[in-house]
KOLSE-362108 format. One line per field, with one value per residue: residue number from 1; residue in one letter; chain; x, y, z of N, C-alpha, C, O in turn. Coordinates in pm, whole numbers, plus 50000, padded with zeros to 5 digits. Layout:
N
selum <- c(NUM_...)
bado <- c(A_...)
doro <- c(A_...)
n.xx <- c(X_...)
n.yy <- c(Y_...)
n.zz <- c(Z_...)
ca.xx <- c(X_...)
ca.yy <- c(Y_...)
ca.zz <- c(Z_...)
c.xx <- c(X_...)
c.yy <- c(Y_...)
c.zz <- c(Z_...)
o.xx <- c(X_...)
o.yy <- c(Y_...)
o.zz <- c(Z_...)
//
This chain:
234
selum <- c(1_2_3_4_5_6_7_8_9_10_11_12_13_14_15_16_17_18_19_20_21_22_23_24_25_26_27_28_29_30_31_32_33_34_35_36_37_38_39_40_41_42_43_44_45_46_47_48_49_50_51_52_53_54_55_56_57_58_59_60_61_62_63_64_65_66_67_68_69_70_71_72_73_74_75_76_77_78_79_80_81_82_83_84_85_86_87_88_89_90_91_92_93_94_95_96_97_98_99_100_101_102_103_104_105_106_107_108_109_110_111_112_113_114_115_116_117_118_119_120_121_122_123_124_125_126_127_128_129_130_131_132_133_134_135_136_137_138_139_140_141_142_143_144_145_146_147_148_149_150_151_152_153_154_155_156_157_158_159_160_161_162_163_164_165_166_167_168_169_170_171_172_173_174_175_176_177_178_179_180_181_182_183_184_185_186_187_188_189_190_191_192_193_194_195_196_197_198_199_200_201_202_203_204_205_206_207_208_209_210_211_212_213_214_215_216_217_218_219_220_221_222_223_224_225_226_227_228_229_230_231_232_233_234)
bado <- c(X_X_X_X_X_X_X_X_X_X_X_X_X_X_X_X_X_X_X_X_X_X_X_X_X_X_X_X_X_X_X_X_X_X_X_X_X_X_X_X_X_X_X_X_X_X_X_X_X_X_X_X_X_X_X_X_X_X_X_X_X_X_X_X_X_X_X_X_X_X_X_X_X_X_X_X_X_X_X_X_X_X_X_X_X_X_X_X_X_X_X_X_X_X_X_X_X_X_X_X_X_X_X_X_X_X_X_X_X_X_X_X_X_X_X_X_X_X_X_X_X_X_X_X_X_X_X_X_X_X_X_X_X_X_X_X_X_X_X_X_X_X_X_X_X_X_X_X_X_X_X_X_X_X_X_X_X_X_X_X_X_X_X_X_X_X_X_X_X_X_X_X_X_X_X_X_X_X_X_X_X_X_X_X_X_X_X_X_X_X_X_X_X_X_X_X_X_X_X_X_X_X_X_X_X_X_X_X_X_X_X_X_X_X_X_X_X_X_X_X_X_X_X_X_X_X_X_X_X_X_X_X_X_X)
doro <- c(A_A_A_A_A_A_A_A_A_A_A_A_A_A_A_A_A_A_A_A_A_A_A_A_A_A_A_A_A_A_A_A_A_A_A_A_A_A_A_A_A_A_A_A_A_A_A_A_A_A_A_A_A_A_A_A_A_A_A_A_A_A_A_A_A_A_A_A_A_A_A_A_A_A_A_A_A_A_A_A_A_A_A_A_A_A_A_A_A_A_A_A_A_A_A_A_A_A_A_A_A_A_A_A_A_A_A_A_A_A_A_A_A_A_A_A_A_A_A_A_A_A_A_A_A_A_A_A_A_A_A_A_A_A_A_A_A_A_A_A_A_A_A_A_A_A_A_A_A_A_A_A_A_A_A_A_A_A_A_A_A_A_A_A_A_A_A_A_A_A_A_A_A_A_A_A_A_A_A_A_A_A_A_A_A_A_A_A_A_A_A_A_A_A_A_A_A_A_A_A_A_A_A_A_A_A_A_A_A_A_A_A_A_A_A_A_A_A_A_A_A_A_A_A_A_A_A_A_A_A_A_A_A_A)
n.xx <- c(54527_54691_54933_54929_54939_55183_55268_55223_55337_55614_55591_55608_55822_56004_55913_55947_55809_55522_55288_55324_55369_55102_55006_55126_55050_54784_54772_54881_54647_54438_54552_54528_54247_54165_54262_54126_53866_53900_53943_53661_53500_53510_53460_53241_53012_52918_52712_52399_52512_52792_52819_52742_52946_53155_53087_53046_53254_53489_53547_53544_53812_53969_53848_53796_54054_54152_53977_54069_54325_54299_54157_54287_54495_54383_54304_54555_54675_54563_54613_54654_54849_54978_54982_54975_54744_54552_54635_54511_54262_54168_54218_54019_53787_53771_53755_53495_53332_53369_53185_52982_52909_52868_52658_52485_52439_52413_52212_52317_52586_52519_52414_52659_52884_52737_52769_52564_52353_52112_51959_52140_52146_51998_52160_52387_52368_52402_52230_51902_51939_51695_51599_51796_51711_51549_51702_51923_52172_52443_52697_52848_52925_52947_52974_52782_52811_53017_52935_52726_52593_52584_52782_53019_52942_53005_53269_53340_53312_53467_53731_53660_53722_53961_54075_54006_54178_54439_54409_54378_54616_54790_54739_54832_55085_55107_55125_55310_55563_55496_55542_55825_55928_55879_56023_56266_56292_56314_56549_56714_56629_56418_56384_56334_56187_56189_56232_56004_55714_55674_55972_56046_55863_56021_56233_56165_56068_56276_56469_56301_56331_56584_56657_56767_56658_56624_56722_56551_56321_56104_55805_55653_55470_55521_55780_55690_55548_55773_55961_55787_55781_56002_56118_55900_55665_55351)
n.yy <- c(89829_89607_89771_89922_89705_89643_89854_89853_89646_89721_89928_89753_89641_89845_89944_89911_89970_89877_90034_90284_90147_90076_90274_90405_90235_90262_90571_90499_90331_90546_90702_90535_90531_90691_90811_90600_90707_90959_90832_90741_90929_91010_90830_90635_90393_90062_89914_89811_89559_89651_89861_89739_89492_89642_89801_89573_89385_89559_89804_89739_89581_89791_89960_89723_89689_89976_89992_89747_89820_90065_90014_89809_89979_90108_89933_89866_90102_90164_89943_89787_89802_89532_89197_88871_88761_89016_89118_88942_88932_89142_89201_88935_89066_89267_89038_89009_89241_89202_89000_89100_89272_89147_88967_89147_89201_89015_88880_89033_88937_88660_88659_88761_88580_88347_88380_88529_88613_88743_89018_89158_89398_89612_89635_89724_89900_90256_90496_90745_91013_91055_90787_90701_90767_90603_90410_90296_90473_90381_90338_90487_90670_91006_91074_91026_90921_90788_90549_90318_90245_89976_89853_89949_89806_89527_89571_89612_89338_89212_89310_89308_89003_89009_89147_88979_88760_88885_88981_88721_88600_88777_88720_88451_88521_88659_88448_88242_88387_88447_88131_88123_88303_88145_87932_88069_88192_87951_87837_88002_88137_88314_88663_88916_89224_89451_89687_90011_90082_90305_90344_90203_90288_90502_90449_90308_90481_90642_90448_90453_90685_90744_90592_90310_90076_89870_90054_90281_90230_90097_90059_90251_90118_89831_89804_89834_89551_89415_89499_89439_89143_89084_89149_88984_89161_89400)
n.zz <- c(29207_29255_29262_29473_29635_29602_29745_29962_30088_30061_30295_30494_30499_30548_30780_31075_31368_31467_31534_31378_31117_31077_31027_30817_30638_30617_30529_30266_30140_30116_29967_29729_29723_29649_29404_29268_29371_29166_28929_28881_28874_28593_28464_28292_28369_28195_28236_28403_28532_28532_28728_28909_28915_28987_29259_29357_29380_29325_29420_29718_29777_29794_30021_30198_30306_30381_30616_30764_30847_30990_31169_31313_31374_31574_31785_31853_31937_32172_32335_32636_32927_33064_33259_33019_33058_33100_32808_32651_32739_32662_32369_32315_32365_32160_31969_32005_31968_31660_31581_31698_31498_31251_31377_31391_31103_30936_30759_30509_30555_30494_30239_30095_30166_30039_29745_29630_29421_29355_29469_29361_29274_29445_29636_29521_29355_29235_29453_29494_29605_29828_29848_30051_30316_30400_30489_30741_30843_30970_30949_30623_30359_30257_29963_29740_29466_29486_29639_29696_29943_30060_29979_30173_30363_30297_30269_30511_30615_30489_30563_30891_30827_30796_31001_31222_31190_31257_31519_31635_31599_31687_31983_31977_31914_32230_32357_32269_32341_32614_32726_32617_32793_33063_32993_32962_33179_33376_33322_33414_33614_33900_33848_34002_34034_34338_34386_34427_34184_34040_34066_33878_33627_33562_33503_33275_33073_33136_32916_32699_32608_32506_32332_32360_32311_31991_31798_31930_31808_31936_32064_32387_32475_32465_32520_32790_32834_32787_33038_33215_33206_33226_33465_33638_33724_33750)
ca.xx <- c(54526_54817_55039_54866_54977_55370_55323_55234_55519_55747_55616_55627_55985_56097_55879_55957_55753_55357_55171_55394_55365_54996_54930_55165_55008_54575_54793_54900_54537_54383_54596_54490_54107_54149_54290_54010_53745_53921_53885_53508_53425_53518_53406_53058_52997_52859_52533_52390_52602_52948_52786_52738_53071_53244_53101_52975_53353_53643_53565_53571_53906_54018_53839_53816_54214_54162_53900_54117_54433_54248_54084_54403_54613_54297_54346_54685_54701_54503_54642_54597_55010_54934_55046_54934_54599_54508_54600_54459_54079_54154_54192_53873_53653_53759_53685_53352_53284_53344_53099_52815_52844_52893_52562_52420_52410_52374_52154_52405_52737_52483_52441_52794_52932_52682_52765_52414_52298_51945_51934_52283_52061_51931_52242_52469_52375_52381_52037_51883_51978_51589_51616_51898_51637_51492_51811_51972_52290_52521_52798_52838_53010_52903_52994_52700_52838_53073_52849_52590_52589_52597_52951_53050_52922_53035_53412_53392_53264_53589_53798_53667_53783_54114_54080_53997_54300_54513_54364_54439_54773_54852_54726_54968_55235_55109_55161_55466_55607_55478_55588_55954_55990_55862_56183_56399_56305_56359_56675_56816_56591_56315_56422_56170_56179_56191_56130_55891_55696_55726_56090_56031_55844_56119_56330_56153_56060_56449_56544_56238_56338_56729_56628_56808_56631_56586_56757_56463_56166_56005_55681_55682_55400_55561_55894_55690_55542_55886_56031_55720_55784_56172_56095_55811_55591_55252)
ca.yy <- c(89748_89619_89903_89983_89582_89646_89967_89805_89544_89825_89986_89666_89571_89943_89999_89834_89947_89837_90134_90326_90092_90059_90418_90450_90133_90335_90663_90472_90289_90627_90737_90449_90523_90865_90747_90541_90789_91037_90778_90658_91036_91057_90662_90550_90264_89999_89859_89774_89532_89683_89902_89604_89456_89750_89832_89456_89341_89582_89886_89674_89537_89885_90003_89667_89728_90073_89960_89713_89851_90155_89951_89761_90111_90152_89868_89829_90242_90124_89832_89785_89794_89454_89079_88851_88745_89123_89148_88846_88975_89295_89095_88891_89173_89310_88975_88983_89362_89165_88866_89139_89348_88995_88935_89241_89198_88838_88858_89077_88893_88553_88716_88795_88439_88211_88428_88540_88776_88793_89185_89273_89586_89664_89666_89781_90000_90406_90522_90866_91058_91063_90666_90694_90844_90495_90303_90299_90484_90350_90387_90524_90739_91092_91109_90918_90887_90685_90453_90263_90215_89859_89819_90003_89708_89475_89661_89585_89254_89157_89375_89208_88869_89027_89158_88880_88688_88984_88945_88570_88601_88856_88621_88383_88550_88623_88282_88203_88460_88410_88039_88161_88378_88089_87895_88125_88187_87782_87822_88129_88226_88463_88795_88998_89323_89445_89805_90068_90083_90482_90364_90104_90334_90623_90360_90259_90607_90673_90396_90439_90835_90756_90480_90226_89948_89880_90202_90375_90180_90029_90179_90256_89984_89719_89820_89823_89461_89344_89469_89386_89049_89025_89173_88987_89283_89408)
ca.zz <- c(29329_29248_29258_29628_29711_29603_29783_30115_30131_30077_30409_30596_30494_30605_30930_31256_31456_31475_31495_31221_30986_31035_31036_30672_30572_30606_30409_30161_30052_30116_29839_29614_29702_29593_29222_29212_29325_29057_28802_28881_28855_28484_28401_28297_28392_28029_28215_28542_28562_28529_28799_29049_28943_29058_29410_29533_29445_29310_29567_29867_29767_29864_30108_30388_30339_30461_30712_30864_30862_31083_31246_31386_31424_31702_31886_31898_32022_32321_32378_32784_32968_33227_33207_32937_33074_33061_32726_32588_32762_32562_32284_32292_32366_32019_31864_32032_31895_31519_31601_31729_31394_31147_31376_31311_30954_30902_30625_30425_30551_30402_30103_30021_30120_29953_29619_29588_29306_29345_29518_29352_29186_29476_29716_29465_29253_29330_29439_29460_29753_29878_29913_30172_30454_30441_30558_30885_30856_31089_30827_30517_30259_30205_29835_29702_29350_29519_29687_29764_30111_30100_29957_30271_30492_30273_30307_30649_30632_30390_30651_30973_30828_30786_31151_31367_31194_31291_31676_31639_31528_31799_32052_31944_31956_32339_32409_32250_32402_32725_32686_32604_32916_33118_32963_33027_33375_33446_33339_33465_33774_33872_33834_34022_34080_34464_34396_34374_34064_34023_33990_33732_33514_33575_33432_33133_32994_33073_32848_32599_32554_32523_32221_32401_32231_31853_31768_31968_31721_32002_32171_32527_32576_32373_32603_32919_32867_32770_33134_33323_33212_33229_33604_33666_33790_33679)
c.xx <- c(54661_54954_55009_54921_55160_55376_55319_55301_55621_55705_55597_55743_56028_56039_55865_55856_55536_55299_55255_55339_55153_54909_55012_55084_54875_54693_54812_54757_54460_54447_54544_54375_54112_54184_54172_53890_53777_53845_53739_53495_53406_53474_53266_53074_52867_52720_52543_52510_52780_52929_52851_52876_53154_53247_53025_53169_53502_53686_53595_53668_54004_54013_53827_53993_54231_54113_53968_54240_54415_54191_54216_54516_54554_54331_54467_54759_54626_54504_54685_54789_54911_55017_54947_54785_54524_54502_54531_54291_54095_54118_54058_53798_53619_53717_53553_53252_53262_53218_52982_52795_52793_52670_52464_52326_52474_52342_52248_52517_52689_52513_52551_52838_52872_52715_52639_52395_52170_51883_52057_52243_52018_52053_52396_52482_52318_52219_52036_51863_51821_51528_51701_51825_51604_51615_51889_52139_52429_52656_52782_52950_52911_52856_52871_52692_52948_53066_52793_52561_52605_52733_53067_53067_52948_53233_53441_53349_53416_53698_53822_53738_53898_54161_54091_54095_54410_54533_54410_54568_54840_54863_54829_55016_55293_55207_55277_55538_55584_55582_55753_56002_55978_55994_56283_56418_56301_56486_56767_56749_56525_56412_56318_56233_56111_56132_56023_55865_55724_55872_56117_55998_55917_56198_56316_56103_56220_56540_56480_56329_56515_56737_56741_56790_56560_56615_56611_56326_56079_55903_55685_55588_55462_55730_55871_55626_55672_55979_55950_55715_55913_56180_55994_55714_55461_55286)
c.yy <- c(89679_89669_89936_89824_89601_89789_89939_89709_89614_89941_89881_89595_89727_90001_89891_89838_89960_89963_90240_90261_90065_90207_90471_90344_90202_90435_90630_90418_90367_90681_90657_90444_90653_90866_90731_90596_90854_90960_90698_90763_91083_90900_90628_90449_90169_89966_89875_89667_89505_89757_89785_89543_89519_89754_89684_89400_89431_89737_89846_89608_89630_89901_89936_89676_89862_90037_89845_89742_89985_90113_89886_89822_90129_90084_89837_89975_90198_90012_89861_89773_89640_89302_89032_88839_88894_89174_89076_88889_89061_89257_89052_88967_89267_89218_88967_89106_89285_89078_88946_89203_89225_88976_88997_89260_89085_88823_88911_88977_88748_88522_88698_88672_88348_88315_88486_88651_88819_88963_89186_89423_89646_89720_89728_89871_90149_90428_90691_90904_91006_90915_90609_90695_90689_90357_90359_90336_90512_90390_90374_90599_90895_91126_90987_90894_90780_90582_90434_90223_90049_89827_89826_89848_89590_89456_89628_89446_89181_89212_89326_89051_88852_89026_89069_88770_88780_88982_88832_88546_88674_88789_88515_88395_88613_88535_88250_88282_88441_88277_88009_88175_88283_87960_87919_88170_88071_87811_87897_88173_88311_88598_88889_89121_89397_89597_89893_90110_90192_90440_90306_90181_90463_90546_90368_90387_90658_90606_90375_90585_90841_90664_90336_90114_89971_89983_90320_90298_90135_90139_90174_90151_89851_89699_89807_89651_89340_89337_89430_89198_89017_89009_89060_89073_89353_89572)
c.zz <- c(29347_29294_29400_29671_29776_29714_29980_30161_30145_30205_30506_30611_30543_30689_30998_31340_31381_31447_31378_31116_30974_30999_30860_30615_30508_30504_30265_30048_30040_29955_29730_29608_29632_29505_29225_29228_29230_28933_28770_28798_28722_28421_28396_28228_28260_28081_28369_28616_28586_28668_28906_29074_29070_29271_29508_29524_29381_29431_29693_29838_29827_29971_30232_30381_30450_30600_30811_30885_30983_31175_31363_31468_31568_31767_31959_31960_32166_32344_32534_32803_33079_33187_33100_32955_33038_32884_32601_32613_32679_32451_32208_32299_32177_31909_31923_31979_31736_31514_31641_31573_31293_31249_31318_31206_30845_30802_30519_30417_30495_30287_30033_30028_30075_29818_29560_29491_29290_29350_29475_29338_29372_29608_29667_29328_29285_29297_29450_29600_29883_29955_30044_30307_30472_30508_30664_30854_30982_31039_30705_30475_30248_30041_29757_29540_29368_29655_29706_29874_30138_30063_30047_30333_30465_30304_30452_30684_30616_30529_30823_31015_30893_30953_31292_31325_31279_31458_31720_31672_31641_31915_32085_31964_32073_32404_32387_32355_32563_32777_32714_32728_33019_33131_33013_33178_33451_33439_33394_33583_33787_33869_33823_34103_34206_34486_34366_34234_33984_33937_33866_33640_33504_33478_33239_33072_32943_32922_32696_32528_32485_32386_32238_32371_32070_31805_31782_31883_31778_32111_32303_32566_32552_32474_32742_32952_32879_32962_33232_33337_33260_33360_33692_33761_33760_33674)
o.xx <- c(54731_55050_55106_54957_55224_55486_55382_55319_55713_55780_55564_55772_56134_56078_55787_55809_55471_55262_55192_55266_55094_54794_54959_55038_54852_54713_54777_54748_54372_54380_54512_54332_54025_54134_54095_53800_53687_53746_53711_53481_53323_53464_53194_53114_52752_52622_52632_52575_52853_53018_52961_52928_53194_53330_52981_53226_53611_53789_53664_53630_54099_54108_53833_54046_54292_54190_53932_54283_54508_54173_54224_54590_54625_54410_54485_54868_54686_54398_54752_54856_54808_55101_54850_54707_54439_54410_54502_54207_54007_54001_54005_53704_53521_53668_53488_53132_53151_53146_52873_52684_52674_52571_52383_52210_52539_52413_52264_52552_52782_52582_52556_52848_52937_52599_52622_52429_52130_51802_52125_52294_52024_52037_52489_52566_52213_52138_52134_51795_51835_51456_51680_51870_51643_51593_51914_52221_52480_52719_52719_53057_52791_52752_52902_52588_52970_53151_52733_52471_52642_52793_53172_53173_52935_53297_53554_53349_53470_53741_53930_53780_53943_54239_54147_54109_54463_54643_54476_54612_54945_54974_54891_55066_55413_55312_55355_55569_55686_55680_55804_56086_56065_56044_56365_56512_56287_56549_56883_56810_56536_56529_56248_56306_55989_56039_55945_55953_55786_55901_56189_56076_55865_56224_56385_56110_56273_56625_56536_56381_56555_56847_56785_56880_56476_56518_56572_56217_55970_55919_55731_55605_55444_55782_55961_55642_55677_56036_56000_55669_55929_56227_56015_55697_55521_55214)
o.yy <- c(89697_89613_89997_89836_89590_89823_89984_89693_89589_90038_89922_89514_89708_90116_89797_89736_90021_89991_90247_90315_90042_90231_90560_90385_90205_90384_90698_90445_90332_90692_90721_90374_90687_90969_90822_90571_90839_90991_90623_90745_91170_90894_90598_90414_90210_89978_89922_89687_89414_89727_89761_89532_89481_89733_89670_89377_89376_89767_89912_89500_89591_89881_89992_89665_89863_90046_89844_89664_90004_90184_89922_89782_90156_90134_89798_89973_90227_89958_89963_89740_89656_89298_89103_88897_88891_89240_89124_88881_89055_89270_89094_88945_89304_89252_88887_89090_89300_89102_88889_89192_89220_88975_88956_89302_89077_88758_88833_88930_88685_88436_88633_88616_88244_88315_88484_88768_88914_89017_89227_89527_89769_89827_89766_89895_90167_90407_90760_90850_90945_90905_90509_90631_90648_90245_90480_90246_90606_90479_90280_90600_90876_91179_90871_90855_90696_90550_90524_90139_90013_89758_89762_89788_89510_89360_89619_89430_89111_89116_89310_88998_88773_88952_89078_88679_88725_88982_88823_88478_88629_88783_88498_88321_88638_88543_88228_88225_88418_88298_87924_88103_88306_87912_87855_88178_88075_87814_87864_88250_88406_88587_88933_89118_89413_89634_89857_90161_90186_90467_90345_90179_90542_90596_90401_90355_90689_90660_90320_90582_90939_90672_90273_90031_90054_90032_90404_90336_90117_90235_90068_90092_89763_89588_89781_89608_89233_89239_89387_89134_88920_88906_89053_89036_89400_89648)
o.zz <- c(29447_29346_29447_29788_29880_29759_30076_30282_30224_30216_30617_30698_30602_30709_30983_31389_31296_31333_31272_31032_30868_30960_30794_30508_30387_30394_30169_29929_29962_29852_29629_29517_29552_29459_29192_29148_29148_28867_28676_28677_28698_28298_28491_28117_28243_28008_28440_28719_28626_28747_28955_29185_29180_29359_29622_29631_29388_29491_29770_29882_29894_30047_30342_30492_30557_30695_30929_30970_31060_31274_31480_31558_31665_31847_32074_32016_32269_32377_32553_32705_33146_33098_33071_32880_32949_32834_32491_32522_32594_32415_32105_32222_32113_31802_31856_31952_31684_31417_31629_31521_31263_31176_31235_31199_30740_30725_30426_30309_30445_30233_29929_29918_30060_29777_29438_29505_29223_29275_29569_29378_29377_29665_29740_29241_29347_29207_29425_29686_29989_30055_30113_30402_30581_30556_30664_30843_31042_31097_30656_30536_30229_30001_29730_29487_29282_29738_29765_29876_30249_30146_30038_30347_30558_30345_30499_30806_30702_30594_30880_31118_30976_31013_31401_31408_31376_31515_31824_31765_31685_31968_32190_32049_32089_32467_32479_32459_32628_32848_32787_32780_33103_33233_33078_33257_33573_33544_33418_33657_33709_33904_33732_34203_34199_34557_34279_34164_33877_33821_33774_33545_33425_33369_33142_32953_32836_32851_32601_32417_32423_32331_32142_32388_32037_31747_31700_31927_31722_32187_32344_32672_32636_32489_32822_33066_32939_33009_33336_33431_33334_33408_33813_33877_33663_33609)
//
């Protein structure tokens, strides 16, 4: 875990741009789940409860990494082109997707933060395929030597957290930003763009495709809210 931590600072100090780095960020912990399924597959586990250890807390250390790091690559690929209000609703709708699953599965996401051990056996420890039919698989794992289905929903419980800071944080840096441009257009003057939009986005493809900014690292949406703001223009 470790070794998968140092390995994801070293693709966030040498990728620029957002969806890159979140899309090497998921390859890289994929790699470090796939060690660690190797080395389940040859490990038996001392009791029940080395079992439980394992998949209520050292599997989901992995996998809500994966789960929100994929999770974030999604939203931020369909992130909406409009002014901020537009992308701030976008936004909230994704923290309101976290707040229906967290409702969802209330009793589980209970569970896990009061520390409870009462059902650890029963939510974490591998069962026999024939028990599966009886639970609602919304998500899961195929490989049912490497899991119990609840570790899963735990994985995304831990992962969500991560997520709706991530949403937060983006938000933020909306605003600031917003904020800024509102600054700088006191002091220097609107600067609104008179013509047709066609030509605007003739423009900004021209100057995305030519790598005209950030030695080319920046995404064409991330380049088109920058001139729809500089312009003011939707």
């Amino acid at each position: 875990y470790d070794q998968m931590e140092n390995n994801l600072d070293e693709v966030n100090l040498d990728e620029r741009d957002i969806l890159q780095r979140l899309k090497n960020s998921s390859l890289t912990i994929l790699s470090s789940i796939s060690k660690l399924k190797n080395f389940t597959a040859s490990y038996e586990f001392i009791d029940v409860n080395d079992e439980i250890n394992f998949f209520k807390n050292i599997k989901p250390k992995f996998s809500s990494k994966l789960i929100f790091y994929q999770k974030a690559y999604e939203i931020q690929l369909y992130l909406p082109i409009g002014h901020v209000t537009d992308l701030k609703n976008y936004y909230f709708k994704e923290i309101q997707k976290i707040e229906k699953y967290l409702h969802d599965n209330k009793e589980l996401f209970s569970y896990y933060r009061s520390n409870s051990t009462l059902f650890d056996e029963i939510y974490f420890v591998r069962k026999k395929p024939d028990s599966w039919l009886l639970l609602s698989l919304d998500d899961y794992e195929t490989d049912l030597d490497f899991t119990t289905f609840y570790d899963h929903k735990i994985s995304k419980i831990v992962a969500f957290d991560l997520l709706s800071e991530f949403i937060k944080d983006s938000i933020n840096k909306l605003d600031q930003k917003n904020e800024l441009r509102k600054i700088n257009l006191n002091n220097t003057g609107d600067l609104i763009w008179t013509g047709s939009k066609v030509s605007l986005v003739e423009l900004l493809y021209a100057l995305q495709s030519t790598g005209s900014f950030n030695n080319g690292s920046i995404g064409i949406k991330d380049l088109a809210n920058e001139l729809q703001s500089l312009f003011n223009v939707d």
